[in-house]
C-alpha positions as CSV (number, residue, x, y, z in Angstrom):
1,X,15.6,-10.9,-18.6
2,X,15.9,-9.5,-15.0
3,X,18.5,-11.6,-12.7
4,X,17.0,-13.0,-10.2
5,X,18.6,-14.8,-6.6
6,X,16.6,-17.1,-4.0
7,X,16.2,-15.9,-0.7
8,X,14.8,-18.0,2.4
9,X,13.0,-16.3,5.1
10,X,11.3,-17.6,8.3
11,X,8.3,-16.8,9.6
12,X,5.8,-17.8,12.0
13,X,2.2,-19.8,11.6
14,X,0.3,-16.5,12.5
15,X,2.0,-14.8,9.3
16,X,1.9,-17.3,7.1
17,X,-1.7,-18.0,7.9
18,X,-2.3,-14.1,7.1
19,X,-0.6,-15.2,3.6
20,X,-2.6,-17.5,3.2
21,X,-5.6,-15.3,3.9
22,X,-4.6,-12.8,1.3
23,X,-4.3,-15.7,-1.2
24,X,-7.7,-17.7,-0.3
25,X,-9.6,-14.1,-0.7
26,X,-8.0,-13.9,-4.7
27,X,-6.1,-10.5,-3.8
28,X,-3.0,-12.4,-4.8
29,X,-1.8,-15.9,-6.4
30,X,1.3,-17.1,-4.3
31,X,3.3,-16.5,-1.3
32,X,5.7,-15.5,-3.5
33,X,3.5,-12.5,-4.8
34,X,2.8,-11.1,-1.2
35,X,6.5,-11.1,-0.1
36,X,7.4,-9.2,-3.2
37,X,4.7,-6.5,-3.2
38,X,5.0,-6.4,0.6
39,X,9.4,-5.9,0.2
40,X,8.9,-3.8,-3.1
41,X,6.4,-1.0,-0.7
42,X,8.7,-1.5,1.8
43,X,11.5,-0.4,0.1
44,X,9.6,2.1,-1.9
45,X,8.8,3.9,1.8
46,X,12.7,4.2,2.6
47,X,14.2,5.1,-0.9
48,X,12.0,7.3,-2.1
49,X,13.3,10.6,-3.2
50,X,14.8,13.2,-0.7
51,X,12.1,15.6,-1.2
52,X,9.2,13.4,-0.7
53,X,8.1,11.8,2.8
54,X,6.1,8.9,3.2
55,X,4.1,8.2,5.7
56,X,1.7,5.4,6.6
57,X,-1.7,6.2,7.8
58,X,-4.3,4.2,9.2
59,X,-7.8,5.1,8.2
60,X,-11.5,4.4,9.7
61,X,-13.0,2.2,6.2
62,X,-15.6,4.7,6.0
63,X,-12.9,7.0,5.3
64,X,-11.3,4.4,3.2
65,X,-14.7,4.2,1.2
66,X,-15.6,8.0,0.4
67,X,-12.3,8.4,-0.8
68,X,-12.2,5.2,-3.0
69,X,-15.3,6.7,-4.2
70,X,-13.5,9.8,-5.1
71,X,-11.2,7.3,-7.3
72,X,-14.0,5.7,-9.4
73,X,-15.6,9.0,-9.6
74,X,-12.7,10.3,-11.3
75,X,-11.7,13.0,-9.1
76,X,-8.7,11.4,-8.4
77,X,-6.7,9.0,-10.1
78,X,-5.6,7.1,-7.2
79,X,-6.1,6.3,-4.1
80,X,-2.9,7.9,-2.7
81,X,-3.7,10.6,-5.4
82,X,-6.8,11.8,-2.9
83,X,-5.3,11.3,0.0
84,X,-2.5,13.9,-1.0
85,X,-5.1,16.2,-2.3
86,X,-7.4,15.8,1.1
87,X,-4.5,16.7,3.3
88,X,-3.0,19.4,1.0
89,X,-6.9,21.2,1.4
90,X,-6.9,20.3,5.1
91,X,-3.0,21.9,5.7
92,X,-4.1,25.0,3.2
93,X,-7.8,25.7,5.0
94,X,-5.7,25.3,8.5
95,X,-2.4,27.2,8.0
């Protein structure tokens, strides 16, 4: 079994009501599943490997849509999986 330790945090009305949102609209079951997925991208984003660069990008949701569609289509296997592919087309029509 993984160790575990309690941490407390603070944080204001406005965020916990966002929470809350993302709890109320079944995308997660507790607060305690939002601040762990939230920490664990976080600190995905600043130790990933040396030769990799994240980046966060925000996209218009039609954009967000096509490329979902991409995803269930099976072109891709993820979404991150075709957004690397779009912009490694884009950089290699473009350079």
């Amino acid at each position: 079994m993984v160790s575990t330790e309690r941490v407390t945090v603070r944080l204001s009305s406005e965020q916990i009501a966002m929470i809350q949102q993302l709890i109320d609209e079944n995308n997660f079951d507790t607060v305690t599943d939002v601040v762990r997925t939230a920490l664990e991208e976080f600190l995905q984003k600043y130790f990933s490997p040396e030769h990799i660069k994240k980046i966060t990008v925000d996209l218009p949701k039609s954009n967000v849509l096509k490329l979902e569609e991409l995803v269930k289509d099976g072109d891709s296997v993820s979404l991150d999986d075709a957004i690397r592919n779009a912009v490694r087309e884009y950089t290699k029509d473009r350079l």
